[in-house]
Backbone atoms as SQL, in Angstrom:
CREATE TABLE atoms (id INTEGER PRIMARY KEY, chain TEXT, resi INTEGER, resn TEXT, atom TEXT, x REAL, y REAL, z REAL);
INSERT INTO atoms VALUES
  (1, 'A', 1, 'UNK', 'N', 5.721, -17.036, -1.672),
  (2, 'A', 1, 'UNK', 'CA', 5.281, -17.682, -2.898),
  (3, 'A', 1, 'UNK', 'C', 6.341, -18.685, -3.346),
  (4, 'A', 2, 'UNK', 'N', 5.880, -19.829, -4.136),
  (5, 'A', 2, 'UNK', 'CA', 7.035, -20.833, -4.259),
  (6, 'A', 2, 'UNK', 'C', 6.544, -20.893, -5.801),
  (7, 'A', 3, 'UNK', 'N', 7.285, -20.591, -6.597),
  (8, 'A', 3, 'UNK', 'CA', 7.802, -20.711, -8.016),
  (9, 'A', 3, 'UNK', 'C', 7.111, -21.480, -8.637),
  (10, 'A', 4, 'UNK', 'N', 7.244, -22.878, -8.118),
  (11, 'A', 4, 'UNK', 'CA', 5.928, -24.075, -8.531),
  (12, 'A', 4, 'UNK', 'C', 5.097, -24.556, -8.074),
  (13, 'A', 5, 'UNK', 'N', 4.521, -23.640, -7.489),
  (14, 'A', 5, 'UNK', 'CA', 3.460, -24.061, -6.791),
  (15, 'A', 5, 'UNK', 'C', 2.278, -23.204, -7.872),
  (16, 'A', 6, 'UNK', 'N', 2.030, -23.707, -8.946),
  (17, 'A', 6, 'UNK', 'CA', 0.860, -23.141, -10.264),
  (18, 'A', 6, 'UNK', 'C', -0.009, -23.981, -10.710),
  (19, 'A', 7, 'UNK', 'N', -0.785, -23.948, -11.367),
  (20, 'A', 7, 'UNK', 'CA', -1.744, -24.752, -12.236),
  (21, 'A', 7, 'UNK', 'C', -1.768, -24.224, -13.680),
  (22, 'A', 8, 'UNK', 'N', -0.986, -25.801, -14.268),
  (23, 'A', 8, 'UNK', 'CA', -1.160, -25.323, -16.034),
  (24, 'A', 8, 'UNK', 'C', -2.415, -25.055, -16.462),
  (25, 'A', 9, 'UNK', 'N', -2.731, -24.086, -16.982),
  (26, 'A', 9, 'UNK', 'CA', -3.553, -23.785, -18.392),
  (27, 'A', 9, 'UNK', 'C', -4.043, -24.912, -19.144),
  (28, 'A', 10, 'UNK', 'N', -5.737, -25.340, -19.670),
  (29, 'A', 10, 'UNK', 'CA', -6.073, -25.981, -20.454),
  (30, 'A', 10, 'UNK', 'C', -5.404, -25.847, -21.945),
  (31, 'A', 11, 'UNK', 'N', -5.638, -24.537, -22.264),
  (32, 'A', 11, 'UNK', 'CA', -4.787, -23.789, -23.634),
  (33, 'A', 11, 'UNK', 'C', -4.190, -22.447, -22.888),
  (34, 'A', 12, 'UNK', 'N', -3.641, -21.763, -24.145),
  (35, 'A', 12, 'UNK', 'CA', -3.103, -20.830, -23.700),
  (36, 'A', 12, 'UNK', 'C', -1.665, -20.975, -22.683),
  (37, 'A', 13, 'UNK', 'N', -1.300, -19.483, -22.021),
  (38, 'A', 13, 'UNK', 'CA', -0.778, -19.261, -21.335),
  (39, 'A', 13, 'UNK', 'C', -0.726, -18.283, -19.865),
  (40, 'A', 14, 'UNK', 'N', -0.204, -18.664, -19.062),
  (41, 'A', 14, 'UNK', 'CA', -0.980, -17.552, -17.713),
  (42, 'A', 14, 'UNK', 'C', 0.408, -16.946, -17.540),
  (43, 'A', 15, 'UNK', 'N', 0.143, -15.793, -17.078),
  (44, 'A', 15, 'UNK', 'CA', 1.026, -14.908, -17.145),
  (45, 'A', 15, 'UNK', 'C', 1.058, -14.021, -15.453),
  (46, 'A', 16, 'UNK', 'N', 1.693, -13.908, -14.315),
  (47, 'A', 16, 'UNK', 'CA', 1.944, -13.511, -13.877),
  (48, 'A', 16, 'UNK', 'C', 2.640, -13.409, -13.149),
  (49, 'A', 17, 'UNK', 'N', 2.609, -11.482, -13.129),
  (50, 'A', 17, 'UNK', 'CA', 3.600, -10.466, -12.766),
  (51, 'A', 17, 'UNK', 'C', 4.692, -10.880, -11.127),
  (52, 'A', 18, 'UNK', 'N', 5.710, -11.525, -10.921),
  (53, 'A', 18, 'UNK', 'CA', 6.393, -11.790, -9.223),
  (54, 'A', 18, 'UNK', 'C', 6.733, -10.037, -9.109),
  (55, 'A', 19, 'UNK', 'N', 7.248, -9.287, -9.558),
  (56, 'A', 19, 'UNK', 'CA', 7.826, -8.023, -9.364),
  (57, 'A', 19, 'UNK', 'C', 8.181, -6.936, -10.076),
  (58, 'A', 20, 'UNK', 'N', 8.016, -6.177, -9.664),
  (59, 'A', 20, 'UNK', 'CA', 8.522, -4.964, -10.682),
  (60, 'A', 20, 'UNK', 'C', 9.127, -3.855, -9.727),
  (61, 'A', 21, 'UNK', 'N', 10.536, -3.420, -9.997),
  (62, 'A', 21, 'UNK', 'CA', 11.487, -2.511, -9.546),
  (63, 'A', 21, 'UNK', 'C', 11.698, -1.626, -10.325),
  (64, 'A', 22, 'UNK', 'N', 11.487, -0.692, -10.024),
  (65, 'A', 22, 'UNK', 'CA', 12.715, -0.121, -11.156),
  (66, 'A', 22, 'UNK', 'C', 12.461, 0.166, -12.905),
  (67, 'A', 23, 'UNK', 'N', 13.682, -0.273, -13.331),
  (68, 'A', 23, 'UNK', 'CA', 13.230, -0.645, -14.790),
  (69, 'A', 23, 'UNK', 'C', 13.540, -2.375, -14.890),
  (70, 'A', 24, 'UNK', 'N', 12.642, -3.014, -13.676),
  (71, 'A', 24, 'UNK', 'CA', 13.208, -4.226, -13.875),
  (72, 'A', 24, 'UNK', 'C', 11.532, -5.087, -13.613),
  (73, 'A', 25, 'UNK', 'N', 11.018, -5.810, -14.992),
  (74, 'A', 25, 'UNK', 'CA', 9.598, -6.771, -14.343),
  (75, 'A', 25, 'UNK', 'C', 9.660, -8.142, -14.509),
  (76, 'A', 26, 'UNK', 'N', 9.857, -8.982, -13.639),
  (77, 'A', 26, 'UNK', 'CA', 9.782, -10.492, -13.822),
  (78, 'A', 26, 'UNK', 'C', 8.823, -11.335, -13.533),
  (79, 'A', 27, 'UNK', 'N', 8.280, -11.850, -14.855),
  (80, 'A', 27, 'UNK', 'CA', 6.791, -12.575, -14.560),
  (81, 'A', 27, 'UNK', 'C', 7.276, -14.280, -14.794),
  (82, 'A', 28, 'UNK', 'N', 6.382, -14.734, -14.112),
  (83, 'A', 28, 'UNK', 'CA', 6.504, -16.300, -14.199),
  (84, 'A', 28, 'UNK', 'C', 5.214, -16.769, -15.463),
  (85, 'A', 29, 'UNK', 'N', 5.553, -17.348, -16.866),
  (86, 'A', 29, 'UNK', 'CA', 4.696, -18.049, -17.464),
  (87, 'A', 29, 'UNK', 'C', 4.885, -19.585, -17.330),
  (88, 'A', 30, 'UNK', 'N', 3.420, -20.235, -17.186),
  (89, 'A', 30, 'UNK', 'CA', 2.665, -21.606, -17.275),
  (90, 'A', 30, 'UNK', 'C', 2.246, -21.869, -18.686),
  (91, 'A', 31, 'UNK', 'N', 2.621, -22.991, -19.804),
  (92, 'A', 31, 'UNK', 'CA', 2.593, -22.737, -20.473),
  (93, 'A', 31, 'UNK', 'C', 1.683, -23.715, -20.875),
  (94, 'A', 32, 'UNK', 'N', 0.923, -24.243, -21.727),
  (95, 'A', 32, 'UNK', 'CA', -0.327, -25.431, -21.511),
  (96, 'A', 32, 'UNK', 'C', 0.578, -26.082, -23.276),
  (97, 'A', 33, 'UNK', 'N', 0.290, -27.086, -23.757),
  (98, 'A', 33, 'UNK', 'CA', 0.710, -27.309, -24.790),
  (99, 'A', 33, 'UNK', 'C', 0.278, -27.496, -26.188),
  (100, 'A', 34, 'UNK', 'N', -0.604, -25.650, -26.112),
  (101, 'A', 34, 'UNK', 'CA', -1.425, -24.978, -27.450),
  (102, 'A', 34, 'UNK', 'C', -1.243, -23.250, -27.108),
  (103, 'A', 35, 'UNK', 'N', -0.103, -23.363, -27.257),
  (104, 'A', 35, 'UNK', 'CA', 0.031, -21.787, -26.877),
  (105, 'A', 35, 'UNK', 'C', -0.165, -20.987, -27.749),
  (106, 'A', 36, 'UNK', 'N', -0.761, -20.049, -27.833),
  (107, 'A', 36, 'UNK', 'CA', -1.217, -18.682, -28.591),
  (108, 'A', 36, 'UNK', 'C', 0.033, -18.454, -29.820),
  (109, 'A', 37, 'UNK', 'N', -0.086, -18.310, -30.919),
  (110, 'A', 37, 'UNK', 'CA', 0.723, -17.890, -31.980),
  (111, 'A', 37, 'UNK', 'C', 1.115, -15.966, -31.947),
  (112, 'A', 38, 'UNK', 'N', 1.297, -15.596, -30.847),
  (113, 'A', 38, 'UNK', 'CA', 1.221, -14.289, -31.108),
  (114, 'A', 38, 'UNK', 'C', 2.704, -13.802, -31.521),
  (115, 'A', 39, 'UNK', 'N', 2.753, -12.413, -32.249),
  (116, 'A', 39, 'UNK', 'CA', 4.266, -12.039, -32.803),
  (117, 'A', 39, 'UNK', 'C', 3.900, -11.162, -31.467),
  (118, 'A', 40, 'UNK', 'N', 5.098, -10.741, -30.593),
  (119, 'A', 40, 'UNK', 'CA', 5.002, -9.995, -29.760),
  (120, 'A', 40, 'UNK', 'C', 6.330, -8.831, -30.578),
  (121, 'A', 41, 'UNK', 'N', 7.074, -7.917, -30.247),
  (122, 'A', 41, 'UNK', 'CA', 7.489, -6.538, -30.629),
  (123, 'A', 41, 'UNK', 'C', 7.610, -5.834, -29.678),
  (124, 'A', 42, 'UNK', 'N', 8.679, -5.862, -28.653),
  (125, 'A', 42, 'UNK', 'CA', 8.447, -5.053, -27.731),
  (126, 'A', 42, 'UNK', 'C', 9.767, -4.255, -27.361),
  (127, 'A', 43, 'UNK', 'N', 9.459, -3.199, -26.538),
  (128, 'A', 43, 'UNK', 'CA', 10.616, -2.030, -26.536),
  (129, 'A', 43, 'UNK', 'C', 11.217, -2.249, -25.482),
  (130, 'A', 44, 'UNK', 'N', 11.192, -3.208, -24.787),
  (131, 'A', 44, 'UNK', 'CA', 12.322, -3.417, -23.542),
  (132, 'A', 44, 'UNK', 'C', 12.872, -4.598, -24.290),
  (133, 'A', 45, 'UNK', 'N', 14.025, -4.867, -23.091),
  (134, 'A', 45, 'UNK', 'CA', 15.295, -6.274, -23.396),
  (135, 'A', 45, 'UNK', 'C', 14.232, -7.399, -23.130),
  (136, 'A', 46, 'UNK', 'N', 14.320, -8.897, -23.068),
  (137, 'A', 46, 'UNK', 'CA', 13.202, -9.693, -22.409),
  (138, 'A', 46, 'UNK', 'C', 14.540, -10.848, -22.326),
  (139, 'A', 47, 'UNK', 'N', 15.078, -11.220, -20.968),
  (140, 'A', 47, 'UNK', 'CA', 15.618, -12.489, -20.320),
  (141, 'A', 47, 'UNK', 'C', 14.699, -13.564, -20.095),
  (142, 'A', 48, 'UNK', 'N', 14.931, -14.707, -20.721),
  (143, 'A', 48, 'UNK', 'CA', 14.022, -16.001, -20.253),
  (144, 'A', 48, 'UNK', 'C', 14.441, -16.951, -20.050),
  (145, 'A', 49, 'UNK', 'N', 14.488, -17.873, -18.709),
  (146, 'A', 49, 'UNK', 'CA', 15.232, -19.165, -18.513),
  (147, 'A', 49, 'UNK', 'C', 13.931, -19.986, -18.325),
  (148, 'A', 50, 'UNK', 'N', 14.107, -20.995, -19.092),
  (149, 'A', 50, 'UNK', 'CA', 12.995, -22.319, -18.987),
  (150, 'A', 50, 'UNK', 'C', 13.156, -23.100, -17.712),
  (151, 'A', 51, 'UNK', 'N', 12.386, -23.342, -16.743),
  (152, 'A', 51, 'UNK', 'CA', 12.371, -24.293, -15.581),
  (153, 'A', 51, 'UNK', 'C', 11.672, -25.701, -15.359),
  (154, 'A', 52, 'UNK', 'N', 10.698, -25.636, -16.554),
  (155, 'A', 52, 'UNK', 'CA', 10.153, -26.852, -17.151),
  (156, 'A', 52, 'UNK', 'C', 10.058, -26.829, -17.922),
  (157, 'A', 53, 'UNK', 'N', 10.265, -28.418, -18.864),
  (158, 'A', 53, 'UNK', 'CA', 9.443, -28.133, -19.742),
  (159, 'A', 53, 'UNK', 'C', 10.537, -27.993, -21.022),
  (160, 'A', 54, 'UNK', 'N', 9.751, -27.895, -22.476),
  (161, 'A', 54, 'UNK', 'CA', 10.433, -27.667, -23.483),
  (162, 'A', 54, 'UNK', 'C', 9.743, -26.550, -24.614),
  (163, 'A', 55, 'UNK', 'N', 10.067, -25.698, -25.040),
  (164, 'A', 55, 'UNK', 'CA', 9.783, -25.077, -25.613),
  (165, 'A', 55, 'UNK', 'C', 10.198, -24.631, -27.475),
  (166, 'A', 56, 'UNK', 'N', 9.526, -23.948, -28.023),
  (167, 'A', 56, 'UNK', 'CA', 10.170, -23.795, -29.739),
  (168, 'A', 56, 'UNK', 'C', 9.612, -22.277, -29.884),
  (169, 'A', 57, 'UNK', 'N', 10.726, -21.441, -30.315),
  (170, 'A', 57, 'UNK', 'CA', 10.294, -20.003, -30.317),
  (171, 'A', 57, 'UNK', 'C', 10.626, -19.410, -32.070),
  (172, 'A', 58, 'UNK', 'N', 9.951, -18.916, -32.605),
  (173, 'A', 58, 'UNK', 'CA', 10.623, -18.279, -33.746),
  (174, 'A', 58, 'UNK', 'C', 11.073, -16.525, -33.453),
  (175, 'A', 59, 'UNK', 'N', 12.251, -16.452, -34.040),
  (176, 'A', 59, 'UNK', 'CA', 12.939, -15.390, -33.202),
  (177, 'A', 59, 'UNK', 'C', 13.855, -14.904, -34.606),
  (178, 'A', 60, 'UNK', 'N', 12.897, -13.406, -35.060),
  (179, 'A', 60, 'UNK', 'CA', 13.896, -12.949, -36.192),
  (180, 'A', 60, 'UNK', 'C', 13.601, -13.817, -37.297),
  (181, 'A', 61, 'UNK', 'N', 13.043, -14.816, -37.392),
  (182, 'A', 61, 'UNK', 'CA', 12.886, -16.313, -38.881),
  (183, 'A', 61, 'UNK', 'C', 13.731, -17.087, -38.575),
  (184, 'A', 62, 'UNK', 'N', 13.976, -17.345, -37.297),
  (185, 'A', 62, 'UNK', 'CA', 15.049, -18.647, -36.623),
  (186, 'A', 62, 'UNK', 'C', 14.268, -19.358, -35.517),
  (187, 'A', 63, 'UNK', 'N', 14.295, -20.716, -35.726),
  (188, 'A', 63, 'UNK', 'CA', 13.472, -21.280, -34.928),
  (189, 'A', 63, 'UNK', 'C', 14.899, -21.600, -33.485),
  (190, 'A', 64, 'UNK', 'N', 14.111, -21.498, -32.371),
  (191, 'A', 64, 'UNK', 'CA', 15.186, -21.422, -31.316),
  (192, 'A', 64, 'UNK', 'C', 14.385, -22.868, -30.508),
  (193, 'A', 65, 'UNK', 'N', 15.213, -23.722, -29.808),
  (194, 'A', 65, 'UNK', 'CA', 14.468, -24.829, -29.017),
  (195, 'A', 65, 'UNK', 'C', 15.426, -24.442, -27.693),
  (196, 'A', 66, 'UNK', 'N', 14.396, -24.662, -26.235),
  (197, 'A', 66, 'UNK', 'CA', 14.838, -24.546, -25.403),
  (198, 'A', 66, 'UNK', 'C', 14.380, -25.759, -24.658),
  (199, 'A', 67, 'UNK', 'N', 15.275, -25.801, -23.474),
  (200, 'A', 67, 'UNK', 'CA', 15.054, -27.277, -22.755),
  (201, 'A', 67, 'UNK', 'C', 15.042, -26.613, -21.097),
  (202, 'A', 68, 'UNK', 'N', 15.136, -27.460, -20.628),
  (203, 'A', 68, 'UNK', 'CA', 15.286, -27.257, -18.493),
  (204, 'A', 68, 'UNK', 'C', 16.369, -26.687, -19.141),
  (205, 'A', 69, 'UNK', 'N', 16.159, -25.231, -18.158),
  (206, 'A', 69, 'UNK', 'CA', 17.391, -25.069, -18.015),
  (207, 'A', 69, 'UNK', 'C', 18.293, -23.622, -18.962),
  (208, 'A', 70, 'UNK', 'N', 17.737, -23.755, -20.100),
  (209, 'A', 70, 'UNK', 'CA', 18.334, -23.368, -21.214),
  (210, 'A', 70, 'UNK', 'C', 17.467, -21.647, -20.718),
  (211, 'A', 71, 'UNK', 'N', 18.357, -20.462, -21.144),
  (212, 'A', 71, 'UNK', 'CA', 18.162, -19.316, -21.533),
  (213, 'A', 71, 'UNK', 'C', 18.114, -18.802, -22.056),
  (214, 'A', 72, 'UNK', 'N', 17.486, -17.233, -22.799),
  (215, 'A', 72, 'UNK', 'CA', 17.826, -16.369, -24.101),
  (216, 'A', 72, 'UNK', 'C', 17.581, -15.249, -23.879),
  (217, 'A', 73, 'UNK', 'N', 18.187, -14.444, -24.675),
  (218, 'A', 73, 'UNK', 'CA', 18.140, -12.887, -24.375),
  (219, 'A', 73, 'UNK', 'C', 17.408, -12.398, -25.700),
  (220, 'A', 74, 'UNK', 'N', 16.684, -11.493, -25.593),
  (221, 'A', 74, 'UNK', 'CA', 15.402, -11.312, -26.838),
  (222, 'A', 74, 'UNK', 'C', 15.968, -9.901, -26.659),
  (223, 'A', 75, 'UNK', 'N', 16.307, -9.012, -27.606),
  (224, 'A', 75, 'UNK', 'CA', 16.906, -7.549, -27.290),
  (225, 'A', 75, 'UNK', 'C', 15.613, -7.147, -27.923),
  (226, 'A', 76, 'UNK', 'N', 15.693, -5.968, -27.519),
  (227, 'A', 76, 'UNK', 'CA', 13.987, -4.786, -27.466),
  (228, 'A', 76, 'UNK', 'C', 14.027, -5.191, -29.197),
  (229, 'A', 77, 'UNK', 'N', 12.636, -5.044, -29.165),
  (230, 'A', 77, 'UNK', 'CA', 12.095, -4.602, -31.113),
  (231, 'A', 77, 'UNK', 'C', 12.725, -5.888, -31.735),
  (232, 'A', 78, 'UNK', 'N', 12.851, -6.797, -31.233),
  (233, 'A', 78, 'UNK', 'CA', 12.989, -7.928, -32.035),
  (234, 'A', 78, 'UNK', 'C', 11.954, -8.654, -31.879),
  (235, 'A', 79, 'UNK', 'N', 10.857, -8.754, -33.533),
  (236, 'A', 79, 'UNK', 'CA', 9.715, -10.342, -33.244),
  (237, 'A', 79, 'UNK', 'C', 9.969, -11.106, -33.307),
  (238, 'A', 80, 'UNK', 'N', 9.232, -11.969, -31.994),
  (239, 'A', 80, 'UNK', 'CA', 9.106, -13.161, -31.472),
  (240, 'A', 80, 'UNK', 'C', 7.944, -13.856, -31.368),
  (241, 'A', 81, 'UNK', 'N', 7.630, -15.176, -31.556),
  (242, 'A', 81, 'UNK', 'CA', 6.542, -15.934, -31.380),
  (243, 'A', 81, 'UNK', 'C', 6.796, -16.985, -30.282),
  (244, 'A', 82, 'UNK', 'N', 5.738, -17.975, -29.357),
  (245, 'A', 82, 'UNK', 'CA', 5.879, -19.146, -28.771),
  (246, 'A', 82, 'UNK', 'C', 5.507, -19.672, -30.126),
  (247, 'A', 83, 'UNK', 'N', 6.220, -21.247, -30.791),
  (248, 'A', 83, 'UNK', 'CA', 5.403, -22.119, -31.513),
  (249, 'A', 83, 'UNK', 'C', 4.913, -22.742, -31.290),
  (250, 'A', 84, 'UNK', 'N', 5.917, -23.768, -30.189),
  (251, 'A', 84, 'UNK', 'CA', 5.200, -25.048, -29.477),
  (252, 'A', 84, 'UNK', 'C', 5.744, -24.701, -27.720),
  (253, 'A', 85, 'UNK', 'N', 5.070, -25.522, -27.014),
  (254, 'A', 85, 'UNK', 'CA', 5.271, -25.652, -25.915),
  (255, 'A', 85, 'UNK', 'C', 4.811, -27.164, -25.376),
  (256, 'A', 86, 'UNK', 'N', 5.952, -28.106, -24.518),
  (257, 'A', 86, 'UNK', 'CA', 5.343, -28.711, -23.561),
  (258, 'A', 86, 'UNK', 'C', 4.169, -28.074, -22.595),
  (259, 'A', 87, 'UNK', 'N', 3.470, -29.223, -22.512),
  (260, 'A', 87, 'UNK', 'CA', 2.401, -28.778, -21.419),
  (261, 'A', 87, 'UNK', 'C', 2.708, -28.692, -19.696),
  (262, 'A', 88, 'UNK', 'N', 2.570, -27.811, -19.711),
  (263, 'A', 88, 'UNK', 'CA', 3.357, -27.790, -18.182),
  (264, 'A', 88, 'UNK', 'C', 4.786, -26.822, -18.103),
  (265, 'A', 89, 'UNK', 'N', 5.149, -26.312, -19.102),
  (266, 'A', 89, 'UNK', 'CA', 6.122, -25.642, -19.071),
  (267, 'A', 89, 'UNK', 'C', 6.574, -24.446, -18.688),
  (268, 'A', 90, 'UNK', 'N', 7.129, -24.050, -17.980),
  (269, 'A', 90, 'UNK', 'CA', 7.531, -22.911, -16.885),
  (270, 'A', 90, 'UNK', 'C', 8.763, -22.270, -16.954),
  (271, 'A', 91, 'UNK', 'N', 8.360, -20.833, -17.108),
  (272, 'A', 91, 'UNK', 'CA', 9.324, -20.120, -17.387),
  (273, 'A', 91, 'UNK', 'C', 9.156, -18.805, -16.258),
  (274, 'A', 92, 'UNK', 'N', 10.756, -18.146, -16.551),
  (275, 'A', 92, 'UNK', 'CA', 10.710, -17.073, -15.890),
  (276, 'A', 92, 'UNK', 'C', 11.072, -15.814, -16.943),
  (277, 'A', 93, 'UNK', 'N', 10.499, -14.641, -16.720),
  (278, 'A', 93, 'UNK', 'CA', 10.772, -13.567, -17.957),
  (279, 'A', 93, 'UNK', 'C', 11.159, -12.855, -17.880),
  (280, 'A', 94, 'UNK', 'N', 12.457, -12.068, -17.427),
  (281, 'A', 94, 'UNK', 'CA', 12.937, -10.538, -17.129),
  (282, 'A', 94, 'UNK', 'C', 12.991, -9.781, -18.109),
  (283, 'A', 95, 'UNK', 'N', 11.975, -8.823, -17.675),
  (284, 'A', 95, 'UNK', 'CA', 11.946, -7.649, -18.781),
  (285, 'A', 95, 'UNK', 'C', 12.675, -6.619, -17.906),
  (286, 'A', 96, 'UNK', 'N', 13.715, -5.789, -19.255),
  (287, 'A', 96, 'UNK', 'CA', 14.457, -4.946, -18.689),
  (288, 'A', 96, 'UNK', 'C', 14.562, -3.859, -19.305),
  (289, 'A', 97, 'UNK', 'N', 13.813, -2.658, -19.002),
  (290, 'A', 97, 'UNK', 'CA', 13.143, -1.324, -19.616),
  (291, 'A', 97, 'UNK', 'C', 14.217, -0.236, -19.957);
């Protein structure tokens, strides 16, 4: 499988799973540029490095901007939203249980 080899999303976002080990799952998101407002809340760590693309996250009531390139560490039980997204934007997500 090659990383970019995907098709963006009209809206939304596609979500899938490359692996899961362990207590370790890393999914690749495609991100279209009308992404879902959801608060997510979740009980694992969540690692994310952007590979395209630009992104705007609200994190805790802090708006965070990411670029190529750029990473963040989301520690368990902290809400998070996507706000905006370039269209076309590609990420990788390590969740760590």
């Amino acid at each position: 499988m090659n990383i970019f080899d995907c098709t963006t999303p009209k809206t939304s976002e596609t979500f899938t799973t490359l692996i899961k080990h362990k207590n370790i799952k890393i999914t690749r998101i495609i991100s279209s540029n009308s992404p879902e407002h959801t608060e997510y809340i979740q009980d694992e760590d969540e690692w994310v490095v952007l590979l395209e693309g630009r992104a705007k996250l609200l994190i805790h009531k802090e708006e965070k901007i990411l670029e190529k390139g750029d990473t963040l560490l989301i520690p368990a039980n902290t809400p998070h939203k996507v706000l905006e997204t370039a269209h076309g934007t590609l990420w990788l997500a390590v969740h760590i249980f």
